[in-house]
N, C-alpha and C positions, 0 to 999 in steps of 0.2 A: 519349404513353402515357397510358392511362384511370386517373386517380385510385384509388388503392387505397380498398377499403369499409370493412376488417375493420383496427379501431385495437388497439395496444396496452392492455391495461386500465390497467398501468402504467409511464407513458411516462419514467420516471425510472434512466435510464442514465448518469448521474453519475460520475468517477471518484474523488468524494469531494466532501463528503460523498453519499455511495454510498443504492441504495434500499431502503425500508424490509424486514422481511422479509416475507412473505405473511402479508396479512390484518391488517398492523398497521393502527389507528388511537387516536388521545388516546385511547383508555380505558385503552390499557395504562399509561399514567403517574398513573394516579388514586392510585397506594397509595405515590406519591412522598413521600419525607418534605420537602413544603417548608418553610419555616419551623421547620425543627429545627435543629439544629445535628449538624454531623457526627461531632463527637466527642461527642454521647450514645452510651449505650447504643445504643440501634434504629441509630443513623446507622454508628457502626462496623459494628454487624453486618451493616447492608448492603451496604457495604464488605467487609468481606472475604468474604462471601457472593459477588461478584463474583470477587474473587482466588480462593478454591477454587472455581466452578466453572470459569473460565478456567484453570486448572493443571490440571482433569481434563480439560476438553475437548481440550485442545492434549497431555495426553499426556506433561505434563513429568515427569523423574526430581523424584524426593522429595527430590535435597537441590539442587534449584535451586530459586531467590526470586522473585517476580512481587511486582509493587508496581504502584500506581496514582501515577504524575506526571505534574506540570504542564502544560501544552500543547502538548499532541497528538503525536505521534511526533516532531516537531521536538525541541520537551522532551526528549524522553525521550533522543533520538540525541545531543543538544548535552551535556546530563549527562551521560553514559557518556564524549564525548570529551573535554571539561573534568574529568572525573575521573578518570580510568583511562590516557589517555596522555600521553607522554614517557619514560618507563621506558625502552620501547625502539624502536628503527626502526620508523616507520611504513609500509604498501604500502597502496595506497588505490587502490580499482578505480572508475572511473566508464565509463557509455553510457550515460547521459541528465543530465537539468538537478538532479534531487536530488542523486545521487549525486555530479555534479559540485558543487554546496555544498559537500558536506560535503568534499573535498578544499580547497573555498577556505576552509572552517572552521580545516583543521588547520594551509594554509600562512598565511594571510592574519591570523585571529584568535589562534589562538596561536603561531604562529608558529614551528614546531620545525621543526629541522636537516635534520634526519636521513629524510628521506619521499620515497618513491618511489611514481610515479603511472604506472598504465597506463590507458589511456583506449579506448573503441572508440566510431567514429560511430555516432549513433541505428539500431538496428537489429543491432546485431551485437554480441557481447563480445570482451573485451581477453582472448590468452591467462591464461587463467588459471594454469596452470601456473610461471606467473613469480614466484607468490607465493611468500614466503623466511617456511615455518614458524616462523623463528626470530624472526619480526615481526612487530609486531600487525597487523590486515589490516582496513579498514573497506570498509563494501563492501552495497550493496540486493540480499537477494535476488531481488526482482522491479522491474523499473523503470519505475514507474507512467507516468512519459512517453514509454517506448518501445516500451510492449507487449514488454519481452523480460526473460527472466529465469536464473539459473543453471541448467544440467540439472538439478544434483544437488549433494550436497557432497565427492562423492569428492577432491574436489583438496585439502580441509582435511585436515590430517594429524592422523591422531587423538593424534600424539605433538610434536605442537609448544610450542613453546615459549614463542610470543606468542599473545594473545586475538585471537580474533578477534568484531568488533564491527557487528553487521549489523542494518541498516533491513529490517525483515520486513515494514510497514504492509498491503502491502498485496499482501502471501503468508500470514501467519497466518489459519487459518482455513479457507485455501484449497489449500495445499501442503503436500506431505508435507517437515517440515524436520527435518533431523537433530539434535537436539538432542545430541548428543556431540561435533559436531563446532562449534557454536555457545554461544561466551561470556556475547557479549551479546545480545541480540535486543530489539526495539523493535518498537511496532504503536501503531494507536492505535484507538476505538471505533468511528470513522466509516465504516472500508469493511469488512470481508468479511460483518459480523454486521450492516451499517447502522442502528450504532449515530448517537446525538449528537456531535456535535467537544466540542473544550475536552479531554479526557486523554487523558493518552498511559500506555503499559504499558513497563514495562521489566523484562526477564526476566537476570537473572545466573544463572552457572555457580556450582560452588565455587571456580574456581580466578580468574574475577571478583571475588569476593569476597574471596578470599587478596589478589588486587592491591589495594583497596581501602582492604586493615586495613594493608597491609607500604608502602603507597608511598603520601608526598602529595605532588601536583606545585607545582611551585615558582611558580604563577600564584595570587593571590586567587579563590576561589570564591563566586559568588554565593548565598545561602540555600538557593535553588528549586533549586539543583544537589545540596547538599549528602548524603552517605548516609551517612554514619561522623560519629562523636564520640568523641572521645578515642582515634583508633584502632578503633573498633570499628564496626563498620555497626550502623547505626540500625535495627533488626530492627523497630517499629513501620510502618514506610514497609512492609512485607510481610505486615502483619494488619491492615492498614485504615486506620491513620493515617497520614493523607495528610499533605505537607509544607504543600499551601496548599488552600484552600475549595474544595471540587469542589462542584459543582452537585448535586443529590439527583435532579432532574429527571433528569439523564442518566446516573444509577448508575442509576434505574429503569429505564430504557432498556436499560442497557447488561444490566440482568439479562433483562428480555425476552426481548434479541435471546438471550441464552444459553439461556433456557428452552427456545425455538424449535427452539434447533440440537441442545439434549437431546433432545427429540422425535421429533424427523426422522430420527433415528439416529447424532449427534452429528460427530466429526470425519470420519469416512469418506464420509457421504453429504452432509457441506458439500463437500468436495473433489471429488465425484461430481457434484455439483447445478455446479460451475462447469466440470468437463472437460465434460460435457453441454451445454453453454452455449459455450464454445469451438469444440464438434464442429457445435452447429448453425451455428456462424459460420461456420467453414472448408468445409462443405457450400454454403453459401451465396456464398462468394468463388470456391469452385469453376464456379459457373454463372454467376456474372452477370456477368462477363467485363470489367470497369469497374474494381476492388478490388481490390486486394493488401494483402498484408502486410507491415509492414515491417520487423517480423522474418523474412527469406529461410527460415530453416533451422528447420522446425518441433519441433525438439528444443528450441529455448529458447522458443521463443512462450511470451507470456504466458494465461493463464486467467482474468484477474480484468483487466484493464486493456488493452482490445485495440486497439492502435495499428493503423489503415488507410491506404493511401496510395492514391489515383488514380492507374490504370496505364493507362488510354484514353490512347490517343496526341494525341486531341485537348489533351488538358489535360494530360498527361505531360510535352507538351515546351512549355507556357509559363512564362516567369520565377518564379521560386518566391513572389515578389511578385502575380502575378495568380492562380497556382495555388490560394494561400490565400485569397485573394478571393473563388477560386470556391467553395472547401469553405467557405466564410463563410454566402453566398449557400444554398447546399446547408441548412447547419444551421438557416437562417433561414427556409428553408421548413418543414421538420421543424419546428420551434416555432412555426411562425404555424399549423400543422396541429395542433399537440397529442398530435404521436405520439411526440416525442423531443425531450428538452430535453439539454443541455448536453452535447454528442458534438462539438463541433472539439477537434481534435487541440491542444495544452497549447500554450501562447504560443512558447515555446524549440524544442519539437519542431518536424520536418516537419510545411508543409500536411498534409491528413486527416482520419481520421475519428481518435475515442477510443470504444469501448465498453465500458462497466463491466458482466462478465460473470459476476460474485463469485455465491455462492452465494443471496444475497436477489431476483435478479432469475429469474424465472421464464421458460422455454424459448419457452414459449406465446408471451411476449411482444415475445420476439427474434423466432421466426417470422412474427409480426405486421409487425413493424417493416420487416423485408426486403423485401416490396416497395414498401414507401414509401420507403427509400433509392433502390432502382430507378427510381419517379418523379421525386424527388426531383433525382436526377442525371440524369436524361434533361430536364427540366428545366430546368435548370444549363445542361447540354452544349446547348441550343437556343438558349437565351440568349445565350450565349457567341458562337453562330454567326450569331443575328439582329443581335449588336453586330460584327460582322466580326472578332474576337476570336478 
């Protein structure tokens, strides 16, 4: 196959940190406050200038909290489970390697009783329906290592009883989430807005909040976790003062990438900008007869994190150990080319491809890309054959 001509302008498909949005470069961090400190004046109100316009862009009711914590959606998801459970039964849904954490978080690290786990292999979800309203439920709505994510949140009950505590990273921004039906939610700056890493966000309900001030769990907490004093949440963690030194650099950033997405026509047309971006993938899986998805059932496909599998039979049916070998090889051509840096499939997932298809990356540039996966695997598939392989 003849060498594709026409490159990506930006060949940064990342599934975190994720790419920049159109048109960034260093100048937008010029008005950064370095060397200030974040509790002046100017420094909070950078800070919360971040928190309100992140609450308008995402659309939250007025009497939910958004705070800027410690590192990165980790943080922010480890705090909500070191604070907020044991109360009661835990249900904890995993189909990929994060989500599967955070079940070894709550049996392993804290170690509670009472937790029940539904599990589904890479590519498909666990009945949801097994969730017991009556329990808190932790659970990603999108699963960045298996390109697949919840339809919707009909299955939370809007009349339940336990929180429910959900890894959004890297759905916020990008999916329409119901926030009625959502506790707690977590994100962090790096993927849909490609922002800088180091924070994470964390978004409580009122009725978050109620567990917070009414229930302490009977584990020591660490500082960086902490949200209440004396019974009360620390209501500064939700106007700008942060628990530990945020970087100023990447509060600039992080207002950027918000300015951006005010521009473009805010949450509707971020969500637009990555189904658009999905529809050119799925266009593109459709013809080149090599690709699939490993989400089967296009109802949960991911929009922002698009997990691929090789379905050529040539390379379909070798050991899952050569198979990744060969999407190694694949990626290494991609990058020795400069059209595409960091697309293998996440270390825990299936062989494959990963495309980060979030609202920063532009249509033009996946179209570009597509036939240079085409040669790329044809490639691959010759090599493969010239080694008797």
């Amino acid at each position: 196959m003849t060498k594709p001509t026409i490159r990506p302008r930006v060949p940064h498909f990342s599934s975190g940190p994720c790419a920049k949005r159109p048109g960034w470069s260093a100048a937008a961090l010029n008005g950064a406050l370095t060397g200030r400190s974040h509790r002046s004046k100017e420094g909070k109100a950078r800070l919360a200038d971040v928190i309100e316009r992140s609450r308008r862009l995402l659309g939250l009711p007025k009497d939910y909290r958004l705070g800027i914590v410690p590192a990165s959606d980790t943080g922010a998801v480890e705090m909500a489970l070191w604070s907020l459970l044991g109360q009661r039964g835990v249900d904890t849904l995993a189909w990929e390697s994060f989500g599967e954490g955070w079940v070894t978080d709550v049996l392993r690290q804290l170690k509670l009783k009472d937790v029940r786990s539904f599990k589904a292999d890479y590519g498909a979800l666990p009945d949801l329906g097994q969730v017991d309203p009556d329990r808190d439920v932790v659970f990603a709505w999108n699963g960045t290592t298996s390109g697949v994510r919840v339809p919707d949140g009909n299955w939370i009950k809007p009349d339940r009883k336990g929180l429910t505590i959900c890894d959004a990273t890297s759905a916020a921004f990008a999916m329409d989430l119901p926030w009625d039906r959502l506790d707690v939610t977590t994100y962090s700056w790096q993927k849909v807005l490609g922002g800088e890493a180091q924070h994470g966000v964390i978004v409580l309900s009122p009725r978050a909040v109620e567990r917070l001030e009414s229930y302490t769990p009977p584990w020591p907490l660490p500082k960086i976790f902490r949200m209440t004093q004396g019974g009360k949440l620390i209501d500064g963690i939700f106007k700008g003062d942060t628990i530990n030194t945020p970087s100023m650099i990447c509060v600039e950033d992080a207002l950027d990438g918000l300015k951006w997405a005010e521009s473009i026509g805010g949450l509707k047309a971020l969500i637009a900008r990555s189904a658009a971006n999905l529809g050119a993938i799925s266009a593109w899986v459709g013809r080149c007869g090599w690709a699939g998805f490993l989400a089967a059932n296009p109802a949960i496909r991911s929009s922002t994190s698009v997990c691929l599998r090789v379905v050529d039979p040539a390379i379909a049916k070798l050991p899952a150990e050569a198979r990744a070998a060969s999407s190694k090889r694949l990626v290494g051509l991609l990058e020795a080319e400069g059209v595409a840096f960091d697309i293998d499939a996440y270390r825990d997932a299936p062989p494959g491809l990963r495309i980060w298809a979030g609202a920063t990356v532009e249509r033009a540039d996946l179209e570009a890309l597509f036939p240079w996966l085409d040669w790329a695997f044809a490639q691959t598939k010759s090599g493969l054959a010239a080694a008797g392989e």
